[in-house]
N, C-alpha and C positions, 0 to 999 in steps of 0.2 A: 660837665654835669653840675647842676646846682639843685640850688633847695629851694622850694615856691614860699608863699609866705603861711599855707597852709602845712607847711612839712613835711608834701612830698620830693621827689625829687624828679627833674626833668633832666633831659637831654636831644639837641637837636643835630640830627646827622643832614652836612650837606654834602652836596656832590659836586665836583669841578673838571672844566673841558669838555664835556658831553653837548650835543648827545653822541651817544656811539651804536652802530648798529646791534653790535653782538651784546655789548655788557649794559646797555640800558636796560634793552628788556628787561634782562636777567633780574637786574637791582629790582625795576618797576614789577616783575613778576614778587620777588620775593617780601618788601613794602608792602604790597597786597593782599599778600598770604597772612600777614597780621595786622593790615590796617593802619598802618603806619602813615604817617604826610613826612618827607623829607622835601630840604629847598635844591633845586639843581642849579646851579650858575655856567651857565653857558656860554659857549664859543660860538661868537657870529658866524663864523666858518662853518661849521658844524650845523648850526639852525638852518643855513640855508641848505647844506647837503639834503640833511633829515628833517624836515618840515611837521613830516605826519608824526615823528618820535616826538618834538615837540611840543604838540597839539597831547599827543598820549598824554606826557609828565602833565599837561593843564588837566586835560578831563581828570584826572586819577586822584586830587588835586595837592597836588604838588605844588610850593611857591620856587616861582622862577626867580632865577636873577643873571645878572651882565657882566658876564666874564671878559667882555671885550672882542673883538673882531679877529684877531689874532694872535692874542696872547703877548701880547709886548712888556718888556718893562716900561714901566707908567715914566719910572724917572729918567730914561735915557733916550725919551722921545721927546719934540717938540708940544706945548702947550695945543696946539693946531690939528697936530697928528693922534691925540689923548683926546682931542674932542671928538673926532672923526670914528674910533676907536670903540669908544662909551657911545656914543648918540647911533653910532648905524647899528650897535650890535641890539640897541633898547630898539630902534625902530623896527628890523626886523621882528622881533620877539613879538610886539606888540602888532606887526599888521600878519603875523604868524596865526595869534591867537586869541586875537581881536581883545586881550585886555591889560592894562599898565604892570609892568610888574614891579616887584617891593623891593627888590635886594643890588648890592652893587659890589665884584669884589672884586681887586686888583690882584693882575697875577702876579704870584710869588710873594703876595701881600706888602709888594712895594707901591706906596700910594704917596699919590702928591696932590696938596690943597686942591690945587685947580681941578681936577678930575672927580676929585669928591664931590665940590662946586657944583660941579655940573652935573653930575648923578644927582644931589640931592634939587637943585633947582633945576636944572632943565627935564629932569627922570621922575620925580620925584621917589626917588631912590633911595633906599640907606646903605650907607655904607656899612659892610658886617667883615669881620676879621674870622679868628678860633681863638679855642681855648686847647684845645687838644690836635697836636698834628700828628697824624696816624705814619707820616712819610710813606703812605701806599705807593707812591710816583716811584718809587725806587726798588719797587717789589723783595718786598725785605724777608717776603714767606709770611704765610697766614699765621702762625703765629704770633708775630714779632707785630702785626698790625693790630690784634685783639689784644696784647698784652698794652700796648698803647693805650688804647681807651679803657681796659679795665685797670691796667695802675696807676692812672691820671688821675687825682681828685679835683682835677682844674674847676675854676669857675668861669666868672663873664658870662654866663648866659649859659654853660653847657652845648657851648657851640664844636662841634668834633667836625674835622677837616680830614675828608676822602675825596676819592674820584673815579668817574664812572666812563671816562675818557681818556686820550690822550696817549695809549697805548694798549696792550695786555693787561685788563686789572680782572682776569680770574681770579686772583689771590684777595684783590677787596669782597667781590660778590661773595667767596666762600667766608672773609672775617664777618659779613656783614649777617651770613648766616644765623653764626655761629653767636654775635654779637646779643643782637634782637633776643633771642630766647632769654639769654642770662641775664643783660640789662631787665627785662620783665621781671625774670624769678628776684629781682634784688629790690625790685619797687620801682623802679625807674619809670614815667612814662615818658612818652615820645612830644616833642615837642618842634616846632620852628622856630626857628634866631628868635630871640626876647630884645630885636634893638628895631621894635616898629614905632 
């Protein structure tokens, strides 16, 4: 969460591993309910499964981004296999939804020069990290995940790290519930990565 230069304050929730059949909706149904834009970074695996989920998070508009084609660590792959990686998962996306997307993020947020490289010059991609990690992947209880972002006074952007894939994340959809309302009552508004 940060502060604008106006004095309010923002926060941008992204999603990672998606899409997923059951707990997409779910997020994109509840975003909706209050107008929200969150960014989803995607598993090429996954865009190819769910195409038309895809297409949803664009129309609703949602900014995409390249979670990679299989979810690899960046660093224990060869330079070759991190371009293959990054460049199929952005082409899919793009001939998915007919337009470039902004975001690029390494899973487990192990990143190496080259991959960046090539997200920003071949993608024209930015690379985006957090400021807040909810540790949702480990299903800690809805609790444990909203107390995360509310006793965080992190900065960088206000960038908070969930996920809307990659298993069981009933326990994010319910934090994210619960999240939205109170973020509003405190002033917050809702924002995307501030590293365009």
């Amino acid at each position: 969460m940060t502060t604008t230069e106006d004095g309010g304050m923002t926060v941008a929730f992204t999603f990672d591993d998606g899409p997923h059949p059951t707990y997409t909706p779910q997020m994109l149904d509840l975003l909706a309910r209050y107008g929200i834009q969150a960014t989803f970074c995607l598993i090429g695996e996954q865009v190819q499964a769910y195409p038309d989920l895809v297409r949803r998070i664009d129309a609703e508009g949602h900014e995409l981004g390249d979670h990679t084609m299989t979810h690899p660590d960046l660093t224990t792959i060869s330079d070759e296999a991190g371009y293959a990686e990054v460049m199929d998962t952005y082409s899919l996306i793009v001939n998915t939804t007919g337009r470039d997307i902004a975001y690029f993020r390494a899973p487990y947020g192990h990143w190496t020069e080259y991959t960046n490289t090539v997200a920003a010059v071949q993608g024209g991609m930015q690379p985006i990290g957090w400021a807040v990690d909810t540790n949702d992947w480990q299903r800690p209880g809805v609790q444990a995940i909203v107390d995360a972002v509310r006793n965080d006074p992190a900065t960088q952007g206000g960038i908070v790290l969930m996920h809307d894939g990659g298993g069981d994340r009933s326990q994010t959809v319910e934090a994210v519930n619960q999240l939205i309302p109170y973020l509003l009552d405190q002033g917050y508004t809702f924002d995307l990565p501030l590293y365009k």
